[in-house]
C-alpha positions in Angstrom: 111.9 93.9 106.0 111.3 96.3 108.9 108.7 95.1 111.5 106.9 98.6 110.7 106.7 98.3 106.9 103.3 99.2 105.6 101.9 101.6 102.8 98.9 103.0 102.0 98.0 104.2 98.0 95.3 106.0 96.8 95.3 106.8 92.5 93.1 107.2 89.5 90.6 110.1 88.9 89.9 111.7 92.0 92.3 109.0 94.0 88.8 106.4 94.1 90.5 103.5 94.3 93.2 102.6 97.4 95.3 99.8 98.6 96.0 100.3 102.9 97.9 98.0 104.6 97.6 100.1 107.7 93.7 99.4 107.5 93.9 96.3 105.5 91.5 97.2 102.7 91.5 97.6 98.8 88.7 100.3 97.5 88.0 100.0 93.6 86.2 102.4 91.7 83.6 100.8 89.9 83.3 104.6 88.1 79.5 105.0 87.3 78.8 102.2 90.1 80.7 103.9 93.2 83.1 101.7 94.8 83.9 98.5 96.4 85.4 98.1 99.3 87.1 94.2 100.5 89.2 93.8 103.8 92.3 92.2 102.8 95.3 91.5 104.8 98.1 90.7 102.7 100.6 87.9 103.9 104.4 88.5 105.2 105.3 87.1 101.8 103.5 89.4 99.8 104.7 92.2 101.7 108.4 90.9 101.8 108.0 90.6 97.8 106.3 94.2 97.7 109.1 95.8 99.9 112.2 94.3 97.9 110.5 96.5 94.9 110.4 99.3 96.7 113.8 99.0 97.9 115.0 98.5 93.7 113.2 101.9 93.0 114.4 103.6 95.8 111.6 104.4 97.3 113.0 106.4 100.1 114.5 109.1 97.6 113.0 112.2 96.6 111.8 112.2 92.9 110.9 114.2 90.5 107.4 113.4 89.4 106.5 117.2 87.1 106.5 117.0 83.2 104.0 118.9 80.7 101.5 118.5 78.7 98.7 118.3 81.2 95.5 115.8 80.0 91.7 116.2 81.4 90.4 114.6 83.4 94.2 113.9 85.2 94.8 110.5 88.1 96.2 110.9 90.7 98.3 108.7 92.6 99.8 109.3 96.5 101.7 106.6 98.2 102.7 106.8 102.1 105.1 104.6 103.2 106.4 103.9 106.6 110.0 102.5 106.8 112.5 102.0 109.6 109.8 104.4 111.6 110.4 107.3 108.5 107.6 108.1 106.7 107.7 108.9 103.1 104.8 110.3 100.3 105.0 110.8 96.8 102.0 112.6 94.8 101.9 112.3 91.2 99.6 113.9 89.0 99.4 111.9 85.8 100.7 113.6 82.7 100.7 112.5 78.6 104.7 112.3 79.2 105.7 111.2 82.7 109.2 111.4 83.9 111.1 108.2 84.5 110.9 108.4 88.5 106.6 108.9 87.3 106.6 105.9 85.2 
């Protein structure tokens, strides 16, 4: 694992809840109780275990993320990803059908 991993996601209606290793913190959305907010640093395990996944999907690559069949109210999910000093995002906006690279 590169000395530089680290990834931030935000997702769900209106990207409310985030995981940030860059900041260390987790936000949830409590939806009609706003949010909570913990500092959490995860441990060189945790990310090890977390970058081997992203390594299996390819992470790196681009993807293809469109489909149809658009739902109301739509999450949203956007991951940045530092690597090896690239940095990588992907923005999904969930759909009823989501592509393979989505799911």
């Amino acid at each position: 694992m590169p000395e530089d991993f680290g990834f931030s996601i935000q997702y769900g209606v209106g990207k409310k809840n985030e995981i940030d290793t860059f900041k260390g913190i987790v936000i949830k959305d409590l939806v009609d109780n706003g949010t909570a907010k913990a500092n959490i640093t995860l441990s060189d395990k945790e990310m090890f275990e977390i970058y081997e996944k992203m390594k299996d999907i390819n992470v790196l690559e681009k993807k293809k993320f469109n489909s149809k069949c658009e739902l109301e109210p739509y999450e949203e999910t956007e991951w940045k990803i530092i690597i090896d000093g690239k940095t990588v995002t992907h923005s999904i906006r969930e759909y009823c059908d989501p592509t393979s690279d989505a799911e």
